[in-house]
C-alpha positions as YAML, in Angstrom:
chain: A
units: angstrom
residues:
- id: 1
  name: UNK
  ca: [-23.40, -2.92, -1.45]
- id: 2
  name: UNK
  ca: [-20.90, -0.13, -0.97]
- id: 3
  name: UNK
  ca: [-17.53, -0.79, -1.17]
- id: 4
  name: UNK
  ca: [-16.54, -1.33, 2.39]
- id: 5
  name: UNK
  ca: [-13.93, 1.72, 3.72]
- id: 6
  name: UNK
  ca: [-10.74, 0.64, 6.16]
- id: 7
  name: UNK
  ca: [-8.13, 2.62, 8.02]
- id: 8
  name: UNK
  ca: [-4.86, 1.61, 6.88]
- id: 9
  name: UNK
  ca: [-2.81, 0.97, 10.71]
- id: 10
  name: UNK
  ca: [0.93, 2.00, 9.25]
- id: 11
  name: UNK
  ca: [0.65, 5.20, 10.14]
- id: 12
  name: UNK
  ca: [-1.07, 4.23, 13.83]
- id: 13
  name: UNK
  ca: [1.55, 1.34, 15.03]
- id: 14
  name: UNK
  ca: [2.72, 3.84, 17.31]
- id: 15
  name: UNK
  ca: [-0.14, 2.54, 19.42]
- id: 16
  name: UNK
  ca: [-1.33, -0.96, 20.76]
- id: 17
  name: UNK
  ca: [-3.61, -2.40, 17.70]
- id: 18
  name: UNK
  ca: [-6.73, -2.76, 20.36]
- id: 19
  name: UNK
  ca: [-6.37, 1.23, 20.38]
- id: 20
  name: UNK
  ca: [-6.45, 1.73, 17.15]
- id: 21
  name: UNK
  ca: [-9.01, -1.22, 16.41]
- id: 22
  name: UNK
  ca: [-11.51, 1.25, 19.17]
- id: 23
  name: UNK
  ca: [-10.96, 4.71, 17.40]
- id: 24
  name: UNK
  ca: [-11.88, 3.24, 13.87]
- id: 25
  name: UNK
  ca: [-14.75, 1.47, 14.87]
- id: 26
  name: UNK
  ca: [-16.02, 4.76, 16.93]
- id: 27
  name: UNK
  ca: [-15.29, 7.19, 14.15]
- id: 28
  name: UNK
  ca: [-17.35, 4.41, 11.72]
- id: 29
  name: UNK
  ca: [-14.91, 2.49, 9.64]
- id: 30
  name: UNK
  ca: [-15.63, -1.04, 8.18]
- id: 31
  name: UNK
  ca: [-12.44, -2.30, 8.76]
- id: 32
  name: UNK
  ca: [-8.69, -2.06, 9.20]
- id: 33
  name: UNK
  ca: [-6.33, -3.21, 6.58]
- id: 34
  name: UNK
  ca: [-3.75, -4.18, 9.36]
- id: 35
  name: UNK
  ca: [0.30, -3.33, 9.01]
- id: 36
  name: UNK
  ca: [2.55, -6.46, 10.11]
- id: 37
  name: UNK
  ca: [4.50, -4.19, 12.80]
- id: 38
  name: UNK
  ca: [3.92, -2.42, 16.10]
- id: 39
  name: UNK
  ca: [2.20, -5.00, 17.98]
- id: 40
  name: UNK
  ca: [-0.44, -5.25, 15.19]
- id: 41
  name: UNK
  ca: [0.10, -8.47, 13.45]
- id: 42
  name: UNK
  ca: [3.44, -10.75, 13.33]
- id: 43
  name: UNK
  ca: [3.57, -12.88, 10.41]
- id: 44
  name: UNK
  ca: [6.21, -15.20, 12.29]
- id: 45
  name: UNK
  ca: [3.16, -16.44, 14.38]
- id: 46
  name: UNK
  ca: [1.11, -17.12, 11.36]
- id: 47
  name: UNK
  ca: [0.69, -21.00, 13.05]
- id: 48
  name: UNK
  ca: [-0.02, -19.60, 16.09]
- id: 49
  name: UNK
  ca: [-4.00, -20.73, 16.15]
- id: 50
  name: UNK
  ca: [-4.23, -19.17, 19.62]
- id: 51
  name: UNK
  ca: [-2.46, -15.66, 18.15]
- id: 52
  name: UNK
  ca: [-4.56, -15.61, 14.91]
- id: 53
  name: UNK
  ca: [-8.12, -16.42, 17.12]
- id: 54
  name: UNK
  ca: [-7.29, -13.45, 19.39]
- id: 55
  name: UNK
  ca: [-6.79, -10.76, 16.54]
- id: 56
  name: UNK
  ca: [-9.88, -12.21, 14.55]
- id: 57
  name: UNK
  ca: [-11.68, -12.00, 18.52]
- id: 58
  name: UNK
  ca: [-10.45, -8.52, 19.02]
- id: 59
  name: UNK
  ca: [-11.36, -6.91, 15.61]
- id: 60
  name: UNK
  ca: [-15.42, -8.67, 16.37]
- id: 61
  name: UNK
  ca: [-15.42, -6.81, 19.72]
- id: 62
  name: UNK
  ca: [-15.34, -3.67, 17.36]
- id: 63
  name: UNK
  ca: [-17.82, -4.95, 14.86]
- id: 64
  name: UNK
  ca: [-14.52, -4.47, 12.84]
- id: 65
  name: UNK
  ca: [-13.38, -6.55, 9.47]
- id: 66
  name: UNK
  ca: [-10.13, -7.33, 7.81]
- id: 67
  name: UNK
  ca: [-9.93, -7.10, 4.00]
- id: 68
  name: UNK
  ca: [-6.42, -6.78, 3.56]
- id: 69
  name: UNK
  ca: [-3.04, -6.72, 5.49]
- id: 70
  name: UNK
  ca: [0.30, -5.02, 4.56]
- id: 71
  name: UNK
  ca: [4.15, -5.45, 5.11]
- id: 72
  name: UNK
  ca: [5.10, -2.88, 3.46]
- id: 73
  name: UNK
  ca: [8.45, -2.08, 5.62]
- id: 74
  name: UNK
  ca: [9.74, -6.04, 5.25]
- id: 75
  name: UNK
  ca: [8.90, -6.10, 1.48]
- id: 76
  name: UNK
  ca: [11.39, -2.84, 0.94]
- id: 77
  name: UNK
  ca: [14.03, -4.70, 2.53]
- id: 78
  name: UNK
  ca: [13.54, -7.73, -0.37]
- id: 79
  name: UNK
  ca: [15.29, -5.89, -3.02]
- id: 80
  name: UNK
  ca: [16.87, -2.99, -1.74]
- id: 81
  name: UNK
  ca: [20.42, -1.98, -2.30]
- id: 82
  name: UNK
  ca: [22.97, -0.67, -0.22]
- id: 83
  name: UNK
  ca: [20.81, -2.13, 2.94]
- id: 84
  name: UNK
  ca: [21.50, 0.78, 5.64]
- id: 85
  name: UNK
  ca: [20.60, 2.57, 8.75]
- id: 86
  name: UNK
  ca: [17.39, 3.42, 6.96]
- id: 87
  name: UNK
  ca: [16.31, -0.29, 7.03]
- id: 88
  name: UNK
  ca: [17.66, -0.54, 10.49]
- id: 89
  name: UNK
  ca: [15.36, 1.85, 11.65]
- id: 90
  name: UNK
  ca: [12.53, 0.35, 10.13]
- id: 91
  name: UNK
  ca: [13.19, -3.36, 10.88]
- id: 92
  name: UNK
  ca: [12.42, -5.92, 13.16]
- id: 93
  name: UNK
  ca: [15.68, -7.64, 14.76]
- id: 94
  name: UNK
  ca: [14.42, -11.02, 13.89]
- id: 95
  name: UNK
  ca: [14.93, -9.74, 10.38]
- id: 96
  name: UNK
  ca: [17.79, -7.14, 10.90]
- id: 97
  name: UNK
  ca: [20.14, -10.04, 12.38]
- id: 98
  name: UNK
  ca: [23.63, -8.95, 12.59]
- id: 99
  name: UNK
  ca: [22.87, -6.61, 9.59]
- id: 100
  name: UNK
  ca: [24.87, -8.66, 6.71]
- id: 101
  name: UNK
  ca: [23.00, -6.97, 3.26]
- id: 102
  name: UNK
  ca: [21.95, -10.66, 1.61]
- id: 103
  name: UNK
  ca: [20.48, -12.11, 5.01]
- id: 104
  name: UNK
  ca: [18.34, -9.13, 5.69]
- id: 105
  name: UNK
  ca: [17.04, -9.53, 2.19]
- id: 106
  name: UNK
  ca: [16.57, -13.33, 2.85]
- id: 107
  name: UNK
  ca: [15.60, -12.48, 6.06]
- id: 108
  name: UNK
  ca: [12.84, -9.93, 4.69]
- id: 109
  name: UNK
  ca: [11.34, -12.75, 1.62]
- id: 110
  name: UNK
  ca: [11.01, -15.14, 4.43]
- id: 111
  name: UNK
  ca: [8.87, -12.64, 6.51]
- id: 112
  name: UNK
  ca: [6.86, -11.59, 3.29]
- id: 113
  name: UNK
  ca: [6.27, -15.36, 2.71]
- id: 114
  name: UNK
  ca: [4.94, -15.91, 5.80]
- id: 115
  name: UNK
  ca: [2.64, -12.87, 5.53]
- id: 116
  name: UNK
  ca: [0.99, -14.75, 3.00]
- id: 117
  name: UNK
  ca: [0.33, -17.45, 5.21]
- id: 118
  name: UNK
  ca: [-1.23, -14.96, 8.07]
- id: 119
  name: UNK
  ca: [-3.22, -13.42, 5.55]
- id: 120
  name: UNK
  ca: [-4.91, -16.68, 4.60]
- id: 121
  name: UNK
  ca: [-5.22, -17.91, 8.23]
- id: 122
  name: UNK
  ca: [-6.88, -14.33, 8.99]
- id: 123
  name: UNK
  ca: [-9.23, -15.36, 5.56]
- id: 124
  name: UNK
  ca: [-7.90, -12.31, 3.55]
- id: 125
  name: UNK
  ca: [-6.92, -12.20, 0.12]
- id: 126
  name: UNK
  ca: [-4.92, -9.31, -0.32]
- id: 127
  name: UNK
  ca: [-1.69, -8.09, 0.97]
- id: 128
  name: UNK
  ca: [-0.20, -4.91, -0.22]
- id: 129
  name: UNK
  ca: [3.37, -3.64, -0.07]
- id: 130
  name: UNK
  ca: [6.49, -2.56, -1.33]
- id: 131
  name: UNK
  ca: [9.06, -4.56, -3.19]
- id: 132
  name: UNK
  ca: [12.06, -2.58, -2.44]
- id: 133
  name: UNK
  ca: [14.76, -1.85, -5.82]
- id: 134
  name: UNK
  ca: [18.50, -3.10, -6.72]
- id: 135
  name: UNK
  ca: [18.58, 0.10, -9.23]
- id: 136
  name: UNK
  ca: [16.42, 2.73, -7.60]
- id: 137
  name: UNK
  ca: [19.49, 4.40, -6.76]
- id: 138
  name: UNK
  ca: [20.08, 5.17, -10.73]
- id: 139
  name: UNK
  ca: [17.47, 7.10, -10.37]
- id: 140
  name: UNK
  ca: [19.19, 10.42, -10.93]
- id: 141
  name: UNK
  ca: [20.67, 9.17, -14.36]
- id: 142
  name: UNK
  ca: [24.56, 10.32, -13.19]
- id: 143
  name: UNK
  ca: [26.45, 8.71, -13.97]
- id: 144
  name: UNK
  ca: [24.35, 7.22, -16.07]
- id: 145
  name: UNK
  ca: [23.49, 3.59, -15.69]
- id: 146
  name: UNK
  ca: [23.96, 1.25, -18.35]
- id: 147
  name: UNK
  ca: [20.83, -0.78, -20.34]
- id: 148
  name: UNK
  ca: [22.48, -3.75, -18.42]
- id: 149
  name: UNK
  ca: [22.54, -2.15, -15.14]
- id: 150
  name: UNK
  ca: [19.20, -1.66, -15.30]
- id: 151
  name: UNK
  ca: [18.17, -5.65, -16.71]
- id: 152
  name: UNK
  ca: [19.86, -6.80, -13.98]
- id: 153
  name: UNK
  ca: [17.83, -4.82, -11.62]
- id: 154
  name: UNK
  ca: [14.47, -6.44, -12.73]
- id: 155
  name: UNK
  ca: [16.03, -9.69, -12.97]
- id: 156
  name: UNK
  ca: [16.96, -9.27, -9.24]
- id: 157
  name: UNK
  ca: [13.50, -8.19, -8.73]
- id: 158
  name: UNK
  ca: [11.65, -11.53, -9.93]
- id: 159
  name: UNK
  ca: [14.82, -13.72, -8.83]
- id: 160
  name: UNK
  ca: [13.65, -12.66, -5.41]
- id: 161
  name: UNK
  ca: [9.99, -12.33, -5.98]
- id: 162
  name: UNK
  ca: [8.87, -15.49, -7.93]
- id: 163
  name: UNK
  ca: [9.78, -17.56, -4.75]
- id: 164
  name: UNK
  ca: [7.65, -15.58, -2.49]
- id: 165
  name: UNK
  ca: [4.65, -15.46, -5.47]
- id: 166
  name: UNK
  ca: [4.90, -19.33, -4.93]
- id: 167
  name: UNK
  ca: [3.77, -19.18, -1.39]
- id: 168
  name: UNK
  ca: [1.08, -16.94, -2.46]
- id: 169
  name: UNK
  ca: [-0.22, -19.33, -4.81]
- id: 170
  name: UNK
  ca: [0.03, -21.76, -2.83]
- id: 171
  name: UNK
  ca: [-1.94, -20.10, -0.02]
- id: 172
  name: UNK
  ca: [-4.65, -17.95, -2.79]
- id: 173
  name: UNK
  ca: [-3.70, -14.66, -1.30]
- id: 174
  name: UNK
  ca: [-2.52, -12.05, -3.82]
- id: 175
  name: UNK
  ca: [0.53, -9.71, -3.48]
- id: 176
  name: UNK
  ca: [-0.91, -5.61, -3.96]
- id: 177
  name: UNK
  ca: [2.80, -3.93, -4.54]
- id: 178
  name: UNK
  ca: [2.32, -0.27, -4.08]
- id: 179
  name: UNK
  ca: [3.74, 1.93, -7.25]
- id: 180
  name: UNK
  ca: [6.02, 4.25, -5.11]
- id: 181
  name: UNK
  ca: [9.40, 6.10, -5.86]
- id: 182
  name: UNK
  ca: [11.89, 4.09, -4.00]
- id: 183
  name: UNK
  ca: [10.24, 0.64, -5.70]
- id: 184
  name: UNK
  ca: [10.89, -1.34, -8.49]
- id: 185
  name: UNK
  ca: [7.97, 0.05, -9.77]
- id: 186
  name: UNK
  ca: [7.38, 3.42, -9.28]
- id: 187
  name: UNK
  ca: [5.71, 5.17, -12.44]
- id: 188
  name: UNK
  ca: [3.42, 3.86, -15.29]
- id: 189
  name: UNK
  ca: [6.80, 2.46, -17.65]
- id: 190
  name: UNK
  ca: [8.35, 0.94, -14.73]
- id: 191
  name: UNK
  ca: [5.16, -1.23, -13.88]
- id: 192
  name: UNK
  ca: [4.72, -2.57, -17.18]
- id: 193
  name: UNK
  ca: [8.55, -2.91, -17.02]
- id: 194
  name: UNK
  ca: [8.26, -4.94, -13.66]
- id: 195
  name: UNK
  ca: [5.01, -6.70, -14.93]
- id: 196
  name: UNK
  ca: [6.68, -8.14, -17.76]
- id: 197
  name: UNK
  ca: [9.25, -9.41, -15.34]
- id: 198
  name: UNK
  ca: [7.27, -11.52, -13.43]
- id: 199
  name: UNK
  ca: [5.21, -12.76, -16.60]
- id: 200
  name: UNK
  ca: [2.41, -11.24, -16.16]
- id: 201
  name: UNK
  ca: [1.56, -14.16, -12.95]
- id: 202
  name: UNK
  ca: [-2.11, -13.34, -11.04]
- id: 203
  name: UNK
  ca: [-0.49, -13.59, -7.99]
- id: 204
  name: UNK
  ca: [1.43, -9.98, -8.25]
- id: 205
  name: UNK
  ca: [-1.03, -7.00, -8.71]
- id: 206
  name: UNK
  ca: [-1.27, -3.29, -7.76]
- id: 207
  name: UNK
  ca: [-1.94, -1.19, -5.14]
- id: 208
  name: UNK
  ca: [-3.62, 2.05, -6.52]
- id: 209
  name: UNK
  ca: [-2.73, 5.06, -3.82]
- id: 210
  name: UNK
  ca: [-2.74, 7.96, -6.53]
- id: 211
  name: UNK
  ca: [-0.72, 10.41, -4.10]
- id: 212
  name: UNK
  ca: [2.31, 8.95, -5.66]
- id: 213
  name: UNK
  ca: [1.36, 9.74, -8.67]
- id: 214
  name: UNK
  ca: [-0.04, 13.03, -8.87]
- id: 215
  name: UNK
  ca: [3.80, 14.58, -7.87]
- id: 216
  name: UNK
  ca: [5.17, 13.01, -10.49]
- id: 217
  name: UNK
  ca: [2.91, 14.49, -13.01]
- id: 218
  name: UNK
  ca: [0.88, 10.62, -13.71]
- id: 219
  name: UNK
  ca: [-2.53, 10.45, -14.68]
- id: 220
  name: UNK
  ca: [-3.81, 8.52, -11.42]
- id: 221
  name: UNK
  ca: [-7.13, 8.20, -13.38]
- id: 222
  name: UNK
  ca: [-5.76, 6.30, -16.65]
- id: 223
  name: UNK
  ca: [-3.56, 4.55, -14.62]
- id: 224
  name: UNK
  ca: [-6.43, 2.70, -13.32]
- id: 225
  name: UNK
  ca: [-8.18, 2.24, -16.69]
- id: 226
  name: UNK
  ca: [-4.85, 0.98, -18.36]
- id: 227
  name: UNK
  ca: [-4.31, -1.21, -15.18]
- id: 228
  name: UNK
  ca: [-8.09, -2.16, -14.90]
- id: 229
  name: UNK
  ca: [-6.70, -5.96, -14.25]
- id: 230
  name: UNK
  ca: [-3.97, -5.54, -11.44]
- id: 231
  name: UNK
  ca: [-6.11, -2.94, -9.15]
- id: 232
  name: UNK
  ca: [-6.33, -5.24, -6.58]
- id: 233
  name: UNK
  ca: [-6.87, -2.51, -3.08]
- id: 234
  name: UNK
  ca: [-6.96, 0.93, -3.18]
- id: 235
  name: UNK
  ca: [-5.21, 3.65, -0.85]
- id: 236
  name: UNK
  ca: [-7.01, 6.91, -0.52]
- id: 237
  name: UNK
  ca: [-4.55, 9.57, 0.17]
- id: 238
  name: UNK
  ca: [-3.96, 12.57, -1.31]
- id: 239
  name: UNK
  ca: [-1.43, 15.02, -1.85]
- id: 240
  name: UNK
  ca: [-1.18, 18.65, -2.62]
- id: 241
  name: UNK
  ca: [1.74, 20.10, -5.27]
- id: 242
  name: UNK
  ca: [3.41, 23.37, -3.79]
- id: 243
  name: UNK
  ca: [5.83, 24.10, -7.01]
- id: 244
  name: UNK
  ca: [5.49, 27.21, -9.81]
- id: 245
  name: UNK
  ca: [6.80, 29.77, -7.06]
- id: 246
  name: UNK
  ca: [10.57, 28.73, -9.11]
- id: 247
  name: UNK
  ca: [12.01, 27.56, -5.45]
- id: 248
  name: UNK
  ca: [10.21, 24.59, -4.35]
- id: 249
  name: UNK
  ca: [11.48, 21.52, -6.20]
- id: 250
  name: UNK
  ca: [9.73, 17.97, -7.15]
- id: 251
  name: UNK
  ca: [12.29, 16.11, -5.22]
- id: 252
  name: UNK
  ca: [11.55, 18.13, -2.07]
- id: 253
  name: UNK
  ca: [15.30, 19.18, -1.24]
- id: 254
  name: UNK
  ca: [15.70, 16.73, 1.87]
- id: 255
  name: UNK
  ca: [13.17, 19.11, 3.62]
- id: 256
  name: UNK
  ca: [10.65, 17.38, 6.05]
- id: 257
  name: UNK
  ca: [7.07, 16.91, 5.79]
- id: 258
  name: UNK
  ca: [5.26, 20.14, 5.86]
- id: 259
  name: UNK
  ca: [7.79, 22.29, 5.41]
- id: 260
  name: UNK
  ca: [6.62, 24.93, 3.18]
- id: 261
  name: UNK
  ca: [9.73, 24.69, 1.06]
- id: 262
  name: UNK
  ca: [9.04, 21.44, -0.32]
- id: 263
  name: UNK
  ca: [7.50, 21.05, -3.90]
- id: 264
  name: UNK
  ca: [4.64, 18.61, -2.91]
- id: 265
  name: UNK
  ca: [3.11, 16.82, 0.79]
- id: 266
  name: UNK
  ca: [0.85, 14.14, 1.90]
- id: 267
  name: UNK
  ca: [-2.12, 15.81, 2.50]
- id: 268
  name: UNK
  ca: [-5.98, 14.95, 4.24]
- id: 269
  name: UNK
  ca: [-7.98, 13.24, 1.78]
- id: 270
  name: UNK
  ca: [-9.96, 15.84, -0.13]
- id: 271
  name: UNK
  ca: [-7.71, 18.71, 0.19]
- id: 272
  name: UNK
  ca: [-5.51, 17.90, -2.13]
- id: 273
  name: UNK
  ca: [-5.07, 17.82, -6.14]
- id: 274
  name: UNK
  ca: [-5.79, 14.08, -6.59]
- id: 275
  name: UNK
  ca: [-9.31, 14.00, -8.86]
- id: 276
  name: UNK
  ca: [-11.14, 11.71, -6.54]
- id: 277
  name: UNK
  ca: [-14.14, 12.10, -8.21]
- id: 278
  name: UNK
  ca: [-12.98, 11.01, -11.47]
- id: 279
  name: UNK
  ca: [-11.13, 8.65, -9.51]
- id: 280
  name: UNK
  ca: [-14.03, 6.77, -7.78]
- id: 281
  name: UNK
  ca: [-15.78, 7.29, -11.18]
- id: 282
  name: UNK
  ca: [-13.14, 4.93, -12.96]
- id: 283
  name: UNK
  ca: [-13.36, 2.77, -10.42]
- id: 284
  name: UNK
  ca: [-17.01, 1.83, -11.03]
- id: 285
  name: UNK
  ca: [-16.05, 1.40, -14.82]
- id: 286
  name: UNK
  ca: [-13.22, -1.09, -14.11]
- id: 287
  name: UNK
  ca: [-15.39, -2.51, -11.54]
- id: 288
  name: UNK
  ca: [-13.23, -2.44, -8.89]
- id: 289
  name: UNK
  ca: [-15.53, -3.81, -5.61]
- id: 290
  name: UNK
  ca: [-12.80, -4.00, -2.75]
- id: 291
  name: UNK
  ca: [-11.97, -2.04, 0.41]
- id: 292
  name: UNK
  ca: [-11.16, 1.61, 0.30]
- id: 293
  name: UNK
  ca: [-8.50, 2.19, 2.39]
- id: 294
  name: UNK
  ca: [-7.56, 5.52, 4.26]
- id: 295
  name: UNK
  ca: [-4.14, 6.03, 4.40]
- id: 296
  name: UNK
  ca: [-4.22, 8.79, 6.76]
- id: 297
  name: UNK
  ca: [-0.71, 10.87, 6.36]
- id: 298
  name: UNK
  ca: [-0.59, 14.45, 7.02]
- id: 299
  name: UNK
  ca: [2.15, 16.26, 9.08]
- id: 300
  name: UNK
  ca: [0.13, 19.56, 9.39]
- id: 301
  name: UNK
  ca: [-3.47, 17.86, 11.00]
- id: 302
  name: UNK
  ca: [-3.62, 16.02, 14.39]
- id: 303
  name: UNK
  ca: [-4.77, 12.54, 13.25]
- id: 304
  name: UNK
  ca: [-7.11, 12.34, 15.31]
- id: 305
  name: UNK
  ca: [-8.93, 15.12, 13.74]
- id: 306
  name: UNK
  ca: [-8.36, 14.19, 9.84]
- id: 307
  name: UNK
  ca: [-8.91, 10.22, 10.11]
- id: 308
  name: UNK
  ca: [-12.68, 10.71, 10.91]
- id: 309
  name: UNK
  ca: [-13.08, 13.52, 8.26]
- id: 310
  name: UNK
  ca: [-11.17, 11.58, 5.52]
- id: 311
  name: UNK
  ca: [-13.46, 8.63, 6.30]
- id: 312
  name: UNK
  ca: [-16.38, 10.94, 5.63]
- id: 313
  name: UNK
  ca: [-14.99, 12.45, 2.20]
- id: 314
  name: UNK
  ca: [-14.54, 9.17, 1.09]
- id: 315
  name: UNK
  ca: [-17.94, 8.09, 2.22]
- id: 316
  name: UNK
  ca: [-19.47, 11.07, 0.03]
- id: 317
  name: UNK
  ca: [-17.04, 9.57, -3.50]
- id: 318
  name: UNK
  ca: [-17.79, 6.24, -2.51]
- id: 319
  name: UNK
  ca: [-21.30, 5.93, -4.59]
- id: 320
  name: UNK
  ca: [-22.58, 2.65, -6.11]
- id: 321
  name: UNK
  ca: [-21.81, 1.78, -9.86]
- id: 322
  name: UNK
  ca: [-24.69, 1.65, -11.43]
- id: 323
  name: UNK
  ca: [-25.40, -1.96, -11.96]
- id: 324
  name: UNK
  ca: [-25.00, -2.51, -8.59]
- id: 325
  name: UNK
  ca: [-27.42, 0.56, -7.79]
- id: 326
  name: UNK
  ca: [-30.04, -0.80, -10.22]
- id: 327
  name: UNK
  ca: [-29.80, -4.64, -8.82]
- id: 328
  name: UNK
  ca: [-30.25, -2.68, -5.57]
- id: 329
  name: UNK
  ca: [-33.19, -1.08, -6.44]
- id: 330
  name: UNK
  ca: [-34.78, -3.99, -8.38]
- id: 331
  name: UNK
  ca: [-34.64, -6.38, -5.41]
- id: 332
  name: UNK
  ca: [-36.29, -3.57, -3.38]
- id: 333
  name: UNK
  ca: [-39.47, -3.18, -6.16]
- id: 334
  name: UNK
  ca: [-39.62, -7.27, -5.69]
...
């Protein structure tokens, strides 16, 4: 069976989840993988029996499934430091409080934990993310940050992860963390840096969106191969790279999305420089068999435009591997 293809509703929150739940199924999607703000799911009602039957009720009225869910705003406030206006914005009050730095981060683990606990009331197994990062501001490497500086960072990260792994566990749900500048992980040496952290546990895989990647001059494709065991979900969204004209930087000079000055933006799937083909190929040899999701992100197409015709592009990639194509045809012959 094909793997099944989801919109990814972080980029739709803007409007009421029913909304969104009706344009997917009438452009064709399988599914949503559902964000945990807007009015689209609250993980504090995770016991709610009457809150979790209506979502599961409203995604059957569109012949609609749920594979995954994602808190991706909550789990940046985990680790994060300074904690500032930025996570304001993005934040829920009942995790924002009065604003104190270590209770929004306790605030924020205590929201991811209970994601868990949605996801497996909503019977999904996957929830992706972000893990926010003590030492992502060392990034720039001046002044440069000590070998200590940066061991304390991933010790922060798995102090304040391993807790909310436990209510995974606990629950069987498994934590996708997307690699992503800004994150503890956010290149190939990183995650096997914050891998090794954690130990290695089951409960703390990977997110493959190769957009992220493909700026920053990573392999998307032998990522996936070298990962092969932590692919648990997969993004689909692309990017296209706008440097070599000696003015438009990588870092994208504080310039907003599609701006022609920047070195690199989020782009329809299939119009940008990720190799999707090789891509999907490498996913049939690692045999990846979950949802692909569309993470629809492009300032310079109306959405409503580019969701349906990423769906389609990923439709034409999305081909069988080939032992499932030749079990498929063998039960056919018999």
């Amino acid at each position: 069976m094909p793997r099944p293809v989801t919109l990814f509703t972080g980029q739709w929150a803007d409007l009421p989840f029913e909304e969104v739940a009706r344009l997917a199924s009438g452009w064709g999607y399988d599914g949503l993988e559902i964000a945990c703000w807007g009015d689209h799911l609250d993980p504090w009602r995770w016991d709610d029996e009457e809150y979790v039957a209506g979502k599961l009720a409203l995604l059957e009225k569109y012949n609609l499934k749920v594979w995954t869910i994602s808190n991706h705003l909550k789990g940046q406030a985990v680790c994060d430091d300074p904690i500032d206006q930025r996570h304001r914005d993005i934040l829920p009050d009942v995790v924002w409080g009065d604003g104190d730095p270590e209770g929004v981060r306790q605030r924020a683990a205590e929201e991811l934990k209970n994601t868990a606990r949605l996801a497996a009331k909503l019977g999904v197994k996957t929830v992706t993310g972000f893990t926010g990062s003590s030492i992502w501001k060392y990034v720039a490497m001046f002044p440069p940050a000590s070998e200590a500086m940066v061991d304390a960072g991933y010790q922060d990260f798995a102090d304040r992860w391993n807790p909310i792994l436990d209510v995974f566990d606990e629950v069987g749900v498994r934590f996708a963390h997307e690699v992503h500048p800004s994150e503890i992980a956010y290149d190939y040496w990183t995650t096997v840096r914050t891998l090794e952290a954690i130990g290695h546990r089951e409960a703390f895989g990977l997110n493959w969106d190769p957009s992220h990647m493909v700026w920053q001059d990573i392999d998307p494709v032998g990522f996936l191969w070298d990962f092969k065991d932590r692919i648990y979900h997969v993004h689909c969204k692309d990017t296209k790279k706008r440097l070599g004209n000696g003015r438009n930087g990588r870092l994208s000079s504080h310039l907003p999305w599609a701006d022609p000055r920047r070195g690199w933006d989020f782009i329809s799937t299939g119009h940008g420089d990720v190799p999707w083909e090789d891509a999907f190929r490498m996913m049939n040899a690692i045999g990846y068999a979950g949802p692909l999701s569309v993470e629809w992100e492009d300032a310079g197409m109306d959405r409503l435009v580019g969701a349906p015709e990423a769906l389609e592009f990923v439709r034409s990639f999305a081909f069988d591997p080939p032992a499932a194509a030749f079990d498929a045809a063998f039960s056919t012959k018999n």
